[in-house]
DRENMAR-99152 format. One line per 4 residues: their letters; for each residue x, y, z of C-alpha. Coordinates in steps of 0.25 Angstrom, whole numbers, plus 5000, padded with zeros to 4 digits. Each point is the difference from the previous one (the first is absolute). Layout:
! DRENMAR-99152
A) X:Y:Z; ...
//
This chain:
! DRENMAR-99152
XXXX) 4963:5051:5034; 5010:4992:5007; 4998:4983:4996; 4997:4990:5013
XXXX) 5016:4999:5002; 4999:4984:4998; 5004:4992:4988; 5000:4985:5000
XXXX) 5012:4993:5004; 5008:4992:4988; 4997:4986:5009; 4984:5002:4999
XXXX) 4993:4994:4989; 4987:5005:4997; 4987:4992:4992; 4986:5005:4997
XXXX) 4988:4991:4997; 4988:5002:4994; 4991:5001:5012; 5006:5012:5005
XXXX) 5010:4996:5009; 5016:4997:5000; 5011:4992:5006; 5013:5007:5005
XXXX) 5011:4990:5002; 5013:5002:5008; 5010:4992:4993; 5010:5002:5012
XXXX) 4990:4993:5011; 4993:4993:4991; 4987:5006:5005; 4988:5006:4993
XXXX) 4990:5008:5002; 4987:5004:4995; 4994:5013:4995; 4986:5003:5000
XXXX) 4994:5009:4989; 5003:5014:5008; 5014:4994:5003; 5000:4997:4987
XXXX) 4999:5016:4997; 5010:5002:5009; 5010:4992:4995; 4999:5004:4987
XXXX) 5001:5014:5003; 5012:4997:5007; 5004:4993:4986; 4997:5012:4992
XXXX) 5007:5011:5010; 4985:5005:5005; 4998:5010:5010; 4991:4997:5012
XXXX) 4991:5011:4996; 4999:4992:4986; 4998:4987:5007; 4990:5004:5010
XXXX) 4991:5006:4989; 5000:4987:4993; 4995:4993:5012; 4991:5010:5003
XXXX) 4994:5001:4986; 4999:4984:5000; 4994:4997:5014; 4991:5009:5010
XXXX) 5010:5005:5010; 5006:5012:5004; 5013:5006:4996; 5003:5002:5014
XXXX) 4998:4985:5003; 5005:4995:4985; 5013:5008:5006; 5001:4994:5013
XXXX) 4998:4986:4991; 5012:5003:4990; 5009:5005:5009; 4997:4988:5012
XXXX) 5003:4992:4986; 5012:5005:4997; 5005:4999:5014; 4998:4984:4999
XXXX) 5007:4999:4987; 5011:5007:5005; 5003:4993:5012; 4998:4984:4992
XXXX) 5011:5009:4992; 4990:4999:4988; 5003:5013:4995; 5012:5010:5004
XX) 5001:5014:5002; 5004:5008:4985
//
C-alpha cells in the first residue's frame, strides 16, 4: 500500500487541543488554519506516513459516512492543504 504522498512542510506548525480539534500554522505567511476532528485524522495520518485506505477507515469507523464519500473528503482535503502549500508532495 502506497502512503497519501503528502508530508507536512518543515514551515507548518501543528497544535492539537483537547476538544478534538487542531491549529496549523504557516510560519512563512503567518496564517493559520484550523482542523476539525476528521481533518484532524487526516493530518495525523499525514504525520504518521498513513495511506489513504488507512485514513479513510478511521473516518469511517469514527463517523457514519461512506468510504466512497470519506474518500472524496480526504483527497478534496488534501488538495487544499497543498495548494496553501501546507503539506508537500514525498
Amino acid at each position: 500500500m502506497t502512503t497519501t504522498g503528502f508530508a507536512p512542510h518543515e514551515h507548518v506548525v501543528f497544535t492539537e487541543f483537547d476538544a478534538g480539534e487542531g491549529i496549523l500554522v504557516d510560519l512563512n505567511t503567518k496564517k493559520y488554519f484550523q482542523l476539525n476532528e476528521t481533518a484532524l485524522i487526516v493530518w495525523r495520518g499525514i504525520e504518521n506516513d498513513k495511506t489513504l485506505v488507512e485514513i479513510v477507515g478511521e473516518i469511517t469507523a469514527a463517523y457514519d459516512v461512506t468510504p466512497e464519500r470519506a474518500t472524496e473528503s480526504v483527497q478534496r482535503l488534501l488538495e487544499n492543504l497543498s495548494a496553501f502549500k501546507l503539506v508537500r508532495r514525498r
